[in-house]
N, C-alpha and C positions, 0 to 999 in steps of 0.2 A: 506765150502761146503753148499749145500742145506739143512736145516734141515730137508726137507720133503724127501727127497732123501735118507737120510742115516740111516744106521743101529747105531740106540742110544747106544745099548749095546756095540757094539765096542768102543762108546767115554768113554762113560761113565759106569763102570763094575756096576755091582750090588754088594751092599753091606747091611749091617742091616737095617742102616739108610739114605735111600735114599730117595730124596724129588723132585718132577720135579714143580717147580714154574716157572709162565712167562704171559706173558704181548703180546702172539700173536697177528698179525697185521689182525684188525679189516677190511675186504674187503667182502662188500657184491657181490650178483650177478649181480648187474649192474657197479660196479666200477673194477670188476678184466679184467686184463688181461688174456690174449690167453695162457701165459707161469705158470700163477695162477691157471688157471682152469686145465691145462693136471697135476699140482700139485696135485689137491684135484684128480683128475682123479686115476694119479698114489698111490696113498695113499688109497682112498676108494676102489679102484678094482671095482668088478660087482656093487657094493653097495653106487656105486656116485650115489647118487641123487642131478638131477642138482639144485636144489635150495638152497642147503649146504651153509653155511656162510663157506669163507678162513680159519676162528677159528678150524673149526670143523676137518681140517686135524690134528692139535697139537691135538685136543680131543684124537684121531684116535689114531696117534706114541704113544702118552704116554700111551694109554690103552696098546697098545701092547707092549713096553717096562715094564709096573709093574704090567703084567700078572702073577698069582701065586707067586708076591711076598709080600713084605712089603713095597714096595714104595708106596707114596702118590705124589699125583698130587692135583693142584691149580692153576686155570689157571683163569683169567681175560680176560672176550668177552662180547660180544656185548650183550645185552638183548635179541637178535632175537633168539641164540638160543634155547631161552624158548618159544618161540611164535611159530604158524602157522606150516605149511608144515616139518620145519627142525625138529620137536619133535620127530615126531617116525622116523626117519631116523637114528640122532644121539646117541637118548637115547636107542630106541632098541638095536642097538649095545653098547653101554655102558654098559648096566643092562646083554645084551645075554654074553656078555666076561665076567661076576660074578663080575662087580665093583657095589659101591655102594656110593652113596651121604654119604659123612662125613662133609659137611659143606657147607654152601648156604648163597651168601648176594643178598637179592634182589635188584631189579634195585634201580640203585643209579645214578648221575651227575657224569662224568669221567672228572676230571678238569686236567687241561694240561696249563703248563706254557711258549709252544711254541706259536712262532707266528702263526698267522690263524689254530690255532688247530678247529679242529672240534669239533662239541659240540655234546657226545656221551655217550647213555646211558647204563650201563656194568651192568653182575651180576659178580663175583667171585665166582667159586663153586670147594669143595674139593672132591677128588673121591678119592677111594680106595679098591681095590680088596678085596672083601666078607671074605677071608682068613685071610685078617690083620687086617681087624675092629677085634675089641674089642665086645661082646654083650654087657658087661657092660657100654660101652661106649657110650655119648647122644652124638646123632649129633646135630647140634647146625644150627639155622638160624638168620640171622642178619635181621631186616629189617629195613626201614626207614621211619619217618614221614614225609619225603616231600623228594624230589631229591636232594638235597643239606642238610639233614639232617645229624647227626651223628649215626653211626647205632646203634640200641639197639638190647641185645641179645633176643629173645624170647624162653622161656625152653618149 
């Protein structure tokens, strides 16, 4: 089925250790289709903002899937949505549901070993409901000294 469509908890139950990793498909607003956009549509409710990267509906399910739990989410997008208009659309909702950055790599080169891959630039960022962080626990940020570097941790 659709994963924007479906109720995650039903696939997938919640348990101690649950983790939502993934690699959603990178469609800004000028490359989605008509069947992409009533997706982000149906996923954001009143709180589409039309300039949402595709990414940002998986932000969306998994927030609401590891609401008051102990799941942790990592999701791999595009860089955009750290930039411009999508910041307080996505992240207001993120921070307002009580998730919290546990992990951050800044823009980096997304290298692809397909043909005619596009050449796109991602962050990775781990989130996790305010409840399950740790206080004691450092969040951690990767950055990089050039777009094809190796990332180094910064404490």
């Amino acid at each position: 089925g659709n994963a924007l469509r479906l109720d995650w908890s039903t696939i997938f139950p919640h348990g101690p250790e649950n983790y939502v990793v993934g690699n959603p498909p990178f469609v800004g607003i000028s490359m989605r289709s008509a069947s992409q956009t009533a997706d982000l549509v149906s996923v954001w409710g009143s709180n589409y903002h039309g300039s949402l990267d595709f990414v940002t509906a998986w932000y969306k399910k998994a927030a609401e899937y590891a609401r008051n739990t102990t799941t942790r989410i990592a999701l791999v997008s595009t860089n955009s949505i750290c930039q411009g208009e999508q910041v307080a659309a996505l992240w207001q909702y993120i921070y307002g549901a009580g998730f919290t950055i546990d992990f951050a790599h800044r823009t980096f080169a997304w290298k692809s070993e397909a043909q005619r891959a596009a050449a796109v630039h991602v962050v990775i960022i781990g989130i996790a409901h305010s409840s399950a962080v740790s206080t004691t626990r450092q969040r951690r940020l990767f950055e990089y000294e050039s777009l094809v570097a190796a990332p180094v941790l910064r404490e």
